[in-house]
C-alpha angles and dihedrals in degrees: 000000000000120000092240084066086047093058097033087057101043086051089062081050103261110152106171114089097147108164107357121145106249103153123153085005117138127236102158112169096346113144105234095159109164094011112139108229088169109161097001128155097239088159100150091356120142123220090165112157082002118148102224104164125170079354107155116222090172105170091348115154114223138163124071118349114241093261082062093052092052101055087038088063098046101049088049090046098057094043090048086059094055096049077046094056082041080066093052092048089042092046086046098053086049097057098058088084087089094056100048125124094173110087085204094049088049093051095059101046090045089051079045092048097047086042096057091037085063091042089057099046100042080054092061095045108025095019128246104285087054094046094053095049089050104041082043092057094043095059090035091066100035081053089051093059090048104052090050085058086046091060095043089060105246117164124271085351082115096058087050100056087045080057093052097048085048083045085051092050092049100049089052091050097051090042096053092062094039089063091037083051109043082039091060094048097048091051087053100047088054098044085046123008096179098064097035092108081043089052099052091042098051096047078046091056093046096050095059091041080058104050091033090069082050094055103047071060097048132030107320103208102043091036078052097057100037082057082044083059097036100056084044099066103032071069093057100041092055083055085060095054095039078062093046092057088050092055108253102167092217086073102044095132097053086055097048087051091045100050089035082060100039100052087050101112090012126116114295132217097154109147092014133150106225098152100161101002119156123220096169109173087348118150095233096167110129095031131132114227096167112143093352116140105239104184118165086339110170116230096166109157096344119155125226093026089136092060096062137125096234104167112191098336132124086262091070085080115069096211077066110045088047087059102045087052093047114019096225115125100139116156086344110125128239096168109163093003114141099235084167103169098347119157104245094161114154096352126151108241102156112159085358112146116233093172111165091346123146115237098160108151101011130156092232088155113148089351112146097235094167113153100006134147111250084156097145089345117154111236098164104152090347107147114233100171115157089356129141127245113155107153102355121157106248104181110166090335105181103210111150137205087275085068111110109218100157111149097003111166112216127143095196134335128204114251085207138040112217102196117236100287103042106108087218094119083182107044088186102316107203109230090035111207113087090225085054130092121169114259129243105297101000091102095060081040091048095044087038092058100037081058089049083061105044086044085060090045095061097036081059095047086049102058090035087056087050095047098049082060088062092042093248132117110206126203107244120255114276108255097237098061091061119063092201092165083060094039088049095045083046098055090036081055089048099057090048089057099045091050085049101053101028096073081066103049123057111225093200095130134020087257081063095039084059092043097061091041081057091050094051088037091063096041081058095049102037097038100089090211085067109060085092097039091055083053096053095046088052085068097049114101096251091223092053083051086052092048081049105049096039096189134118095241092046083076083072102042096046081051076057090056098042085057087049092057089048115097112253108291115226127236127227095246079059096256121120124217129194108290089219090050081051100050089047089055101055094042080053 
């Protein structure tokens, strides 16, 4: 199907475009937000720029065609066999050491030799780039001495810092075709993971028929011995870049390249907007996520997550994106990790640390998160719904009222965290007693009123920092003349109803931005259970409500409140009507 009939039929509003072939097809910064590609064939297609919320790509298969793959294969073959005949030459020049007369002669190519022997064994334990920066500064400073003693006029140090500027040369030589090498290899290992050891044999094979040809034209023995090497070490180079796919961070480098190649043609997100996609047993290898927002995305089970492009997202770390595909995380650790807006739902967590990590946003919904460590984790509109958390450590959480916490099973949870070697067996246990658990319902009741608290606190700060400005010091407001259980329950109301009507209404331009706060304005008014809740956000401060809903459109519905708060506005024929009806009118 082309993407014109896509678009054509989604504008009809068709939304079901479960396995159809679509590769190579464009959708740049078309908005397909809620379309079903399940099971489609996405292979090169670009979705750059594209909106694609709550878009299923349940068992889609995306990344290069199979066209792509090919010719992918092939250029990186045959370069790979010229930085393979650059080892030959390399292992060549080397072993006419042994052939030297000249004392000064032997001397470069041994300081070369020694040179190139660290190079290769700082690669296989730093990684090349590393390698290559150590071994560099090495002979740059060895060169520096030299060349001193050169100045002062002692005697051959001239002819030895000839040999390490000769060493220099030769280390970057060798290191420039083992990243090429172990980069090819890693490229071809992620586009087709099934002839990658073809891939290197075969390069191996092509390399010796090569020089063989060379040798039977130079000296045959020695010629024989420096491919004997060559092929050697483009071996042991593959192996490199086969390290680098599986996510060994001393190859890091390797990996990024690699990934950077091979989602070159593939199929493209960056810049997306996939907030609540779903890729549910989707093969994903070959694809570009940079700058894509990937908020509450689901990766559950996907293949080839490793071979992505990720950019700066949490799937630029492997424990994450080991998580995301398999949902078990249980006792291992996360502390400090930005998991802004990752889809968690139903994981097992159990005893996993969590310790200062941003979860803002996250899809923790049915996830077993018995035992873990929330000790200064952001929970700010993190959806916890039907999660456990029986005995869970909740330090200076900071979970909001914008955390969802409807139906959380938790029999009690510790207030404290007393670190592994403090003797408190019960850092603040809530309820207290030991032969106590909360009831159904009393833990949502407990967190809901330790935020009421802290809500008030804050209100209070905020008008005794306004009114130090002033010079003044107020008394805070008698308890009883805020119903900040009602104004809580009532903000808490309000962002349920913007999240349920927002997926329905574009906000591309201020007209759409009213016509949502309209929309949100009517569901208050019509809906019988409101009447109470539009009186308890009439007595919140509406910058305070601003602070609170921290969204663009939120500037139009707290114009609503403050209508609210204004007294019934007469009409020229002498009647009166609602100011908030009135308000509602002139946003429609």
């Amino acid at each position: 199907m082309k993407a014109r009939q896509v678009l054509k039929l989604y504008a009809k509003g068709r939304r079901d475009f479960q396995g159809q072939n679509l590769r190579g097809q464009s959708f740049k910064n078309q908005n397909l937000s809620g379309a079903d590609f399940s099971y489609a064939d996405i292979r090169g297609a670009n979705f750059r720029g594209a909106v694609l919320k709550n878009t299923k790509f349940r068992g889609a298969k995306a990344g290069l065609h199979r066209v792509g793959a090919t010719v992918w294969v092939t250029l990186l073959w045959l370069l790979s066999v010229v930085a393979g005949l650059g080892w030959v030459l390399a292992g060549y020049g080397l072993l006419l050491v042994f052939n030297l007369s000249s004392a000064e002669d032997t001397l470069v190519l041994w300081i070369a030799l020694i040179s190139g022997a660290a190079f290769l064994a700082l690669a296989l334990r730093r990684g090349i780039g590393a390698s290559l920066k150590a071994v560099g500064t090495a002979l740059a400073v060895a060169g520096l001495g030299v060349t001193v003693g050169a100045i002062a006029g002692l005697a051959g140090v001239a002819t030895v810092a000839g040999a390490f500027a000769v060493a220099g040369a030769f280390v970057g030589f060798t290191g420039a075709l083992a990243f090429v090498l172990a980069v090819a290899f890693a490229v071809a290992t992620t586009v087709a993971r099934s002839v990658a050891v073809t891939f290197s044999l075969a390069r191996v094979a092509a390399v010796a028929m090569i020089s063989g040809a060379i040798a039977l034209y130079i000296s045959g023995p020695l010629a024989l011995v420096a491919i004997a090497i060559a092929s050697g070490l483009t071996l042991l180079f593959d192996a490199i870049g086969r390290r680098a796919v599986r996510g060994d961070p001393q190859h890091i480098r390797i990996r990024n390249t690699a990934t950077l190649l091979a989602a070159t043609g593939g199929t493209c997100f960056r810049g997306a907007n996939l907030t609540d996609a779903d890729f549910t047993n989707a093969v994903l290898q070959d694809v570009d996520l940079q700058w894509a927002i990937l908020t509450r995305t689901c990766w559950l089970k996907t293949k080839g997550l490793d071979s992505v492009r990720p950019g700066t997202s949490y799937l630029a770390d492997p424990r994450i994106r080991s998580l995301v595909r398999t949902g078990r995380g249980a006792g291992e650790s996360f502390d400090g990790a930005d998991l802004r807006g990752v889809n968690l739902q139903g994981a097992n967590l159990l005893g996993a640390s969590f310790i200062g990590t941003d979860l803002n946003l996250a899809d923790l919904r049915g996830a077993n998160l018995l035992g873990a460590k929330l000790v200064r984790t952001r929970l700010d509109r993190a959806d916890l719904g039907g999660a456990i958390l029986t005995g869970a450590y909740v330090e200076d959480w900071g979970i909001t009222l914008k955390t969802q916490l409807r139906e959380v099973r938790c029999d009690y949870i510790f207030m404290r965290f007393p670190g592994e070697d403090s003797p408190d067996r019960n850092p603040r246990r809530q309820p207290p007693d030991w032969n106590q658990n909360f009831e159904a319902g009393e833990f949502v009741g407990f967190i809901f009123a330790q935020l009421r608290d802290r809500w008030y606190q804050n209100l209070y700060h905020s008008l005794l920092q306004k009114a130090n400005l002033r010079g003044e010091v107020p008394a805070p407001p008698p308890a009883d003349t805020i119903d900040l259980d009602h104004q809580a329950e009532a903000i808490a109301a309000l962002e349920r109803i913007i999240e349920a009507v927002e997926p329905s209404h574009p906000m591309t331009c201020t007209s759409e931005q009213m016509q949502l706060a309209a929309a949100v304005i009517r569901e208050l008014e019509t809906d019988p259970q409101n009447p109470d809740r539009i009186e308890s956000l009439r007595a919140i401060d509406p910058d305070r409500l601003l602070d609170v809903l921290d969204r663009p459109v939120a500037i139009f519905i707290v114009t609503a409140i403050r209508h609210w708060q204004s007294p019934p506005v007469s009409s020229q024929g002498g009647g009166s009507r609602e100011s908030g009806v009135g308000h509602r009118d002139a946003l429609e």
